[in-house]
C-alpha positions in Angstrom: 20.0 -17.4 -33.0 22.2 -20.2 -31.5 22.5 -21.1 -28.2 25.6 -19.5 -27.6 24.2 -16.0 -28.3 21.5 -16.5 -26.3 23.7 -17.4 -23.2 25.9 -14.2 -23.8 23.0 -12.3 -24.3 22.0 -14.0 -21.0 25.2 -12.5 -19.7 25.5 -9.4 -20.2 21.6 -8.1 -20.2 20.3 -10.3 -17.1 16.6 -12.0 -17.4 13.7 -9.5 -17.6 11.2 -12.8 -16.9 13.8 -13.2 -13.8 13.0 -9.6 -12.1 9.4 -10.2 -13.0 9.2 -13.3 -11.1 10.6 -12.0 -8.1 8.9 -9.1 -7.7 5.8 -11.3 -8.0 6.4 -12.9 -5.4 7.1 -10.0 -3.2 4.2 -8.4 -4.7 2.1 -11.1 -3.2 2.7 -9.7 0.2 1.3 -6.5 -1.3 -1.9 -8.3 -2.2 -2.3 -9.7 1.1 -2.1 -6.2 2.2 -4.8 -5.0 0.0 -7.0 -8.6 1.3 -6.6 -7.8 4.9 -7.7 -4.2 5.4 -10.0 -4.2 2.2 -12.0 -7.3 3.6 -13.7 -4.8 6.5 -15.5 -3.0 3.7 -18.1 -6.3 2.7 -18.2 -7.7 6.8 -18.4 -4.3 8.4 -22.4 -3.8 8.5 -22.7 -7.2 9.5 -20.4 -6.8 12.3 -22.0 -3.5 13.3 -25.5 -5.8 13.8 -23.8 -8.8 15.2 -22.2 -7.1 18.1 -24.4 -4.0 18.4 -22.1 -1.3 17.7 -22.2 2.6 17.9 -20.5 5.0 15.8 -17.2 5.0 18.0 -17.0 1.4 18.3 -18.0 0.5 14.0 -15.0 3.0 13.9 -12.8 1.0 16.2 -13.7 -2.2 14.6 -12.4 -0.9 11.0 -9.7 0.6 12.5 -7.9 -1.7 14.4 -6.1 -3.7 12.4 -4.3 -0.3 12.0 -3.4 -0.1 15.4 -1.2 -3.4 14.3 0.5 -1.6 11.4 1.5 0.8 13.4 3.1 -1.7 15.7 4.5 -3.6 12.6 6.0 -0.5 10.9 7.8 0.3 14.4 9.7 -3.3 14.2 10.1 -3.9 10.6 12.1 -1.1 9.6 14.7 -2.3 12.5 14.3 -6.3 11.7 15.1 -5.4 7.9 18.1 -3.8 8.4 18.8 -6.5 11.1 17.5 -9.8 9.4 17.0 -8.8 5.7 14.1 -8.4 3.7 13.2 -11.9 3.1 12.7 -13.4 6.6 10.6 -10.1 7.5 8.2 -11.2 4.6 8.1 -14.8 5.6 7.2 -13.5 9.7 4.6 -11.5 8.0 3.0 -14.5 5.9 2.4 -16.3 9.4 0.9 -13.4 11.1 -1.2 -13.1 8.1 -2.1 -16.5 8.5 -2.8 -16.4 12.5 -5.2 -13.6 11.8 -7.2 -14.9 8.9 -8.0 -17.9 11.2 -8.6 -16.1 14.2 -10.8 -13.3 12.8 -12.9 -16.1 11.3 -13.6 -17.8 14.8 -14.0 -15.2 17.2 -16.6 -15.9 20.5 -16.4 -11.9 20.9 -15.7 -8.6 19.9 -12.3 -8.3 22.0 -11.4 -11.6 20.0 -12.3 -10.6 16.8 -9.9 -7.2 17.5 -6.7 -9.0 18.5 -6.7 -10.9 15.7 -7.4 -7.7 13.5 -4.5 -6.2 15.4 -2.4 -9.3 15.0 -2.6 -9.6 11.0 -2.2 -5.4 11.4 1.3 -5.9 12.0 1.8 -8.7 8.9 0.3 -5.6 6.9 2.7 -3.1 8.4 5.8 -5.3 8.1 4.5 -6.0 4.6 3.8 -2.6 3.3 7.6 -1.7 4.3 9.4 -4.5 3.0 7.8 -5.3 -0.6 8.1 -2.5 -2.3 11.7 -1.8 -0.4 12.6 -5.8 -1.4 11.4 -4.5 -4.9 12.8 -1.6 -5.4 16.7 -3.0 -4.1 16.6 -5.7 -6.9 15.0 -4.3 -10.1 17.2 -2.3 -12.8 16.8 1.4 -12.6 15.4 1.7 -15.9 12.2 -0.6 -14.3 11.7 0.3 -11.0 9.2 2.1 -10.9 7.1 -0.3 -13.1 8.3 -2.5 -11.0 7.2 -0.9 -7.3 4.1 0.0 -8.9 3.6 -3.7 -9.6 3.2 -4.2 -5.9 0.6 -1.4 -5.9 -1.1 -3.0 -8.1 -1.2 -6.6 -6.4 -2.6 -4.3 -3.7 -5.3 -3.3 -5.2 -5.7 -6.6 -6.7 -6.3 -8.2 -3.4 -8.9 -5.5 -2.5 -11.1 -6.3 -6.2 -10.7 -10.0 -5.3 -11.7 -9.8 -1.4 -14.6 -7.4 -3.1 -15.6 -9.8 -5.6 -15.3 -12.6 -2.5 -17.5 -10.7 0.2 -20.4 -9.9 -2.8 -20.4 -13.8 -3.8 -20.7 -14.5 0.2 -22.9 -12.2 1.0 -25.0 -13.7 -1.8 -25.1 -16.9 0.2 -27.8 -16.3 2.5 -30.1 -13.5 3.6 -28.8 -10.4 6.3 -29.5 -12.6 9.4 -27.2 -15.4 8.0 -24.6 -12.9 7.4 -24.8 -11.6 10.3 -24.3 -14.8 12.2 -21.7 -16.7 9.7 -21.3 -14.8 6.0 -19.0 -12.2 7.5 -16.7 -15.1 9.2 -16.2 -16.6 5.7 -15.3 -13.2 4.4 -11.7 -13.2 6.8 -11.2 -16.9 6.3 -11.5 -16.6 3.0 -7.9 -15.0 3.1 -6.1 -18.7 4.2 -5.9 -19.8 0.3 -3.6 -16.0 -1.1 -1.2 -16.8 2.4 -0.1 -20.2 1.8 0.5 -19.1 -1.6 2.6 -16.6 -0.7 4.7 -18.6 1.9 5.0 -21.4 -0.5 6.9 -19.1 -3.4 8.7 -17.3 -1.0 11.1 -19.9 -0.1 11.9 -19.9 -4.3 13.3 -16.3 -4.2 16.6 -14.6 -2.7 17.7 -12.1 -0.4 17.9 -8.4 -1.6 21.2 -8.0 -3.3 21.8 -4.5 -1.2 21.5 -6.1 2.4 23.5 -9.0 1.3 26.5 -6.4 0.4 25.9 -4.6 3.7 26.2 -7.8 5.3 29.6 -8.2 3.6 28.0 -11.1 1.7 29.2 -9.8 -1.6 29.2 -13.0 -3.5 26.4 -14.3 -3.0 24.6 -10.2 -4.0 26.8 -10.4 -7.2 25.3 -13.8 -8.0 21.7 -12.2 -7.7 23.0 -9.2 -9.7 24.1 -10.9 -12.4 20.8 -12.7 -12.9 19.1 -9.1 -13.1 21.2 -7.1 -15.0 23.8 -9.5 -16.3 27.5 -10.4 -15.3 28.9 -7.0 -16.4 26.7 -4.8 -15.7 26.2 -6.6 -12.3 30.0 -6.1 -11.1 29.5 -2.3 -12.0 26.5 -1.9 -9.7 28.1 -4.3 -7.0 31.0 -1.2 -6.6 28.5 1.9 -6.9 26.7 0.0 -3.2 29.6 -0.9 -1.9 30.8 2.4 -2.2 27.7 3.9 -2.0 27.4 1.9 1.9 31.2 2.8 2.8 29.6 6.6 3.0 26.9 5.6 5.2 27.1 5.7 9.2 24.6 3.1 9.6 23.4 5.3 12.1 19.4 6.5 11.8 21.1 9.9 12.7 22.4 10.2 9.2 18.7 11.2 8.2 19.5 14.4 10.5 22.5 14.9 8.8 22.9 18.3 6.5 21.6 17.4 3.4 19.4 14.4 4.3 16.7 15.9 6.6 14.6 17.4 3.8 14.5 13.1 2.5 13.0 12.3 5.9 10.4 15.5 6.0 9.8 14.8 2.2 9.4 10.8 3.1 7.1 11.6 6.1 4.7 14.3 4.7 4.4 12.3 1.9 3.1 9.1 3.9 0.9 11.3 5.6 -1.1 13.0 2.7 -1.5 9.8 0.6 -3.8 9.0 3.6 -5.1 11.8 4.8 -6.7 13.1 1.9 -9.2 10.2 2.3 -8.5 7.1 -0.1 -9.6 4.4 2.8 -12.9 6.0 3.5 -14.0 5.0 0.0 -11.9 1.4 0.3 -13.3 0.7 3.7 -16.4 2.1 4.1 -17.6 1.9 0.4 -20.7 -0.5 0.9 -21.6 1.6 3.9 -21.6 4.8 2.4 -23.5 3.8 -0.9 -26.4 2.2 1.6 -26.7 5.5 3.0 -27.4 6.5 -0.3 -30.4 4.4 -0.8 -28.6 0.7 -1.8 -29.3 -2.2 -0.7 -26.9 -4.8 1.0 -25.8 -6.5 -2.6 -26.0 -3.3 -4.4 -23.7 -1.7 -2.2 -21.2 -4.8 -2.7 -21.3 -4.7 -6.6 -20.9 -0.7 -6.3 -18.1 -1.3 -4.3 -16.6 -4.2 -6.6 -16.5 -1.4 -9.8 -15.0 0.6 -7.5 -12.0 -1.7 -6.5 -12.6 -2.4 -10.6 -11.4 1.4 -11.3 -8.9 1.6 -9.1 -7.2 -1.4 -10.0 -7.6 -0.5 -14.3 -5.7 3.4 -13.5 -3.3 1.7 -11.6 -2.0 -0.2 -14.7 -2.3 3.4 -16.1 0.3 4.3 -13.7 2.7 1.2 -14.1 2.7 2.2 -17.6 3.6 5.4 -17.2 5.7 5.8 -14.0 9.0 5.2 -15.6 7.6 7.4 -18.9 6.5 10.3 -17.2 7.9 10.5 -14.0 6.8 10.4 -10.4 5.8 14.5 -10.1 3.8 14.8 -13.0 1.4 11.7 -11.9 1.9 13.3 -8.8 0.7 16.8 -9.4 -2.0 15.2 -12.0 -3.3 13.0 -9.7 -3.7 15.0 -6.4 -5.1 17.9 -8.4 -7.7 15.1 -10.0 -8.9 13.6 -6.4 -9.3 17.4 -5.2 -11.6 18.2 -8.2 -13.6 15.2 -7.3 -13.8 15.3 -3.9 -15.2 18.9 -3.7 -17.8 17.8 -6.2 -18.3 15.1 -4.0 -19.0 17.3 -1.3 -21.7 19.3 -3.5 -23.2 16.6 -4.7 -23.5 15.0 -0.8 -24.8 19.0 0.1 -27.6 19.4 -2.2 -28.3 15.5 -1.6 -28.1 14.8 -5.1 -28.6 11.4 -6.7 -26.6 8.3 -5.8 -25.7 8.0 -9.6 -24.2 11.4 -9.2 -22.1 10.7 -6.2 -20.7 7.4 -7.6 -19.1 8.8 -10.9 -17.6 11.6 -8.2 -16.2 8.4 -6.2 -15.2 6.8 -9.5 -13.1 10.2 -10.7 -11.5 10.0 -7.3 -10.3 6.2 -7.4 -9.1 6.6 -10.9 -7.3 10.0 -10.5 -5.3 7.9 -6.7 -4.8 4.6 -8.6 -2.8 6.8 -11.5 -0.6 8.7 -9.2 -0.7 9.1 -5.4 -1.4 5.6 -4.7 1.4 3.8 -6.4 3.7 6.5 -6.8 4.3 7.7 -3.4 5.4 4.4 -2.5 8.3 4.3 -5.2 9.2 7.4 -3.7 9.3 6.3 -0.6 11.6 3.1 -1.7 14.0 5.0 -3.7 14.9 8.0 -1.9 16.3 6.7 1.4 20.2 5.7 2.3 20.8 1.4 1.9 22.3 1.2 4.9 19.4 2.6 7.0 16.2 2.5 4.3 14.5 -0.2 6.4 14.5 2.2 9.5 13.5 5.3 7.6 11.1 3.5 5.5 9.6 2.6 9.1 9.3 6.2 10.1 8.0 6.9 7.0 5.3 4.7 7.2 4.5 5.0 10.9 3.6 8.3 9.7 0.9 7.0 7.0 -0.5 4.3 8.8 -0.7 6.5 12.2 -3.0 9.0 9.5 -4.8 6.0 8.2 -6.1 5.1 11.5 -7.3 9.1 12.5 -9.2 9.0 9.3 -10.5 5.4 9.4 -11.4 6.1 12.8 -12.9 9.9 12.8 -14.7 9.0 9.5 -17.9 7.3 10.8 -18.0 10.1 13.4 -18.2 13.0 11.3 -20.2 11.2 8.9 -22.7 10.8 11.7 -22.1 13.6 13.9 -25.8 15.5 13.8 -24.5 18.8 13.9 -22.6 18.0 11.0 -25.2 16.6 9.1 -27.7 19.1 9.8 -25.2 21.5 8.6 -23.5 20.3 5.6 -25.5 17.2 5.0 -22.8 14.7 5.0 -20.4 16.8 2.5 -18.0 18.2 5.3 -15.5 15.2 5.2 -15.0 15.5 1.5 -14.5 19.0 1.4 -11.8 18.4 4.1 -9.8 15.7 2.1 -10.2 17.8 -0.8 -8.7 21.0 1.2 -5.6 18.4 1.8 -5.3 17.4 -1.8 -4.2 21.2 -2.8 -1.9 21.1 0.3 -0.6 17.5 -1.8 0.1 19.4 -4.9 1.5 22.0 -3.5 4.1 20.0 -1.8 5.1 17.9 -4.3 5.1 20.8 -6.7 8.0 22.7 -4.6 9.8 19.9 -2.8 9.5 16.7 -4.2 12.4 16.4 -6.9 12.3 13.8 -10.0 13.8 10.2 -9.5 12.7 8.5 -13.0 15.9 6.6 -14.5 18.4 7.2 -11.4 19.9 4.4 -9.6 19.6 4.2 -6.0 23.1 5.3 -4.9 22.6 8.3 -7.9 19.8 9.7 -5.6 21.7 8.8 -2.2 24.7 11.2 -4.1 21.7 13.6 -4.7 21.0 14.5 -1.4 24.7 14.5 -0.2 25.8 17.0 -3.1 
């Protein structure tokens, strides 16, 4: 083939290796999402001896850092609409940065938790804008591989920062991890965050604010790279007419029509968390030395487990686009329900640690498939351009405001005596697992199918 066809070909089809780059990149802030909060699970013991903490405050601890996504969902949703989606991911690369230092070097507890709180909101800003950033600049026939993707940097950066806190752990005996092992394990994060800032200033804006912002060449230029120069004037008319029947206003969600995309949006967010995935990412090590493992044990049980979840979420990017976002949906939540509730038995009738692993393991694999990754490619796809930052923000205020009740109630039922004399540990699964039918329930009635539709053909949707 001569040169010549290979430029028109250029042309008219865009550059697949082009999308993939820049989702990447965007991806990394994904994997510094799945670094950050992950990173508790390996320092969390350590932290409960150095600073001598109950129950309440182990849960506080682990939870805080939530506390700041909730604070960085609140703002980022407004300062994407307002600034675009690149400059929100840039803010959140520093934040990142400010709180890998300062959870590192803390003299006390109340340092240690502003810090937490501070890269919180990097991780809330982040886990809006990546997969939104994503989502507004791949081709429809990719997007959901291409969302996915940033699922899958997210569990990424939780097998790596498991894979880092076993190696450090390995370092020295308990005591020396008490005093210093566990302050490597958050400064460890320094190396992913420049990384990230340094490729982000090699990528452009989305091509959907850049139309909003009445910036049309410079979205047709980013277009035509993606989907090629024909194609790419097409989709530059469907947004710009798609954006001239948008108020702008976050009141359009209440409009006739678009209230079911907020409740579906919300209760979505909230039942990806609160049928229990972070229990098993944050508190793995903790809950498999309860079972009888020691310190390194528990580490390497966690790492297959970050292992699992990050081999079923390929699974999922293969798939997502094939299948469709209900049936992983249905699948999936009907998969983690099963396990959990056998989970539960096994936890009951105090069964063998081998036993409640492969339980943990069907769970992972049956949330990395489906729930996981795919509720956040619903959650980018199904909002209006001109207002998906803000509604993506309520969306996931929603999860991450569940993600701290469960991070933070966990440790408390898990130790609460009553609750142990009673159902020896297995009452929190069985809860989760109650909440997983509720999941595919609702997605089985409400929740319609977005595979292969364009983003203003599912804006249309809801308006017809």
């Amino acid at each position: 083939m001569d040169d010549r066809n290979e430029l028109k070909i250029t042309e008219d089809s865009g550059s697949v290796a082009y999308v993939f780059f820049v989702c990447l990149v965007a991806a990394l802030g994904g994997l510094l999402f799945g670094y950050d909060t992950a990173v508790i699970s390996g320092a969390i013991g350590f932290l409960q001896a150095r600073f001598a903490l109950d129950p309440k405050w182990t849960g506080w601890a682990a939870s805080s850092a939530l506390v700041g996504c909730i604070m960085g969902v609140s703002v980022s949703g407004m300062l994407n609409d307002w600034f675009g989606r690149k400059k929100v991911l840039i803010a959140a690369g520093v934040l990142f940065l400010i709180s890998a230092i300062g959870t590192a070097l803390p003299r006390n507890l109340a340092e240690f938790i502003i810090y937490r709180i501070v890269g919180g909101i990097g991780v809330g800003a982040a886990s809006i804008t990546s997969p939104m950033y994503i989502a507004e600049i791949s081709p429809a026939r990719i997007r959901g591989r291409m969302v996915s993707v940033n699922q899958f940097a997210i569990v990424f950066g939780m097998l790596v920062v498991y894979f880092v806190n076993y190696f450090i752990a390995g370092q020295g005996a308990d005591e020396w991890n008490v005093q210093f092992g566990w302050r490597w394990m958050f400064g460890s994060e320094v190396i992913p965050i420049i990384l990230f800032l340094s490729l982000l200033f090699l990528v452009p804006e989305s091509p959907r604010w850049l139309t909003k912002q009445n910036r049309g060449d410079e979205a047709l230029a980013v277009l035509a790279k993606v989907n090629g120069r024909e194609t790419a004037k097409k989709e530059l008319a469907a947004i710009k007419d798609a954006i001239a029947h948008e108020t702008g206003s976050i009141t359009q969600l209440f409009m006739p029509g678009m209230r079911i995309v907020l409740v579906i949006g919300v209760v979505l967010a909230v039942l990806q968390q609160v049928t229990g995935i972070n229990v098993f990412l944050y508190y793995a090590p903790e809950i498999f030395k309860k079972l009888g493992s020691g310190t390194n044990t528990a580490l390497l049980e966690t790492v297959v487990v970050g292992a699992v979840n990050l081999g079923f979420t390929v699974f999922a990017i293969w798939t997502v686009d094939r299948l469709g976002r209900k049936p992983l949906m249905v699948i999936g939540a009907a998969g983690m329900g099963i396990s959990l509730f056998a989970m539960g038995l096994a936890a009951y009738y105090q069964k063998t640690e081998m036993w409640v692993l492969i339980f943990i393991l069907s769970y992972i694999a049956s949330f990395a498939l489906s729930v996981g990754p795919v509720t956040w490619v619903i959650l980018s796809e199904i909002f209006p351009t001109q207002i998906r930052g803000r509604a993506m923000s309520i969306a996931t205020f929603c999860l991450w405001s569940a993600n701290f009740v469960v991070s933070q109630t966990f440790p408390m039922m898990n130790d609460n005596k009553w609750l142990v004399d009673k159902f020896h540990r297995g009452f929190p699964f069985w809860l989760y697992g109650a909440l997983c039918a509720v999941l595919v329930v609702f997605v089985w009635f409400f929740v319609p199918e977005t595979k292969g539709k364009t983003l203003e053909e599912i804006e249309r949707h809801w308006l017809q």
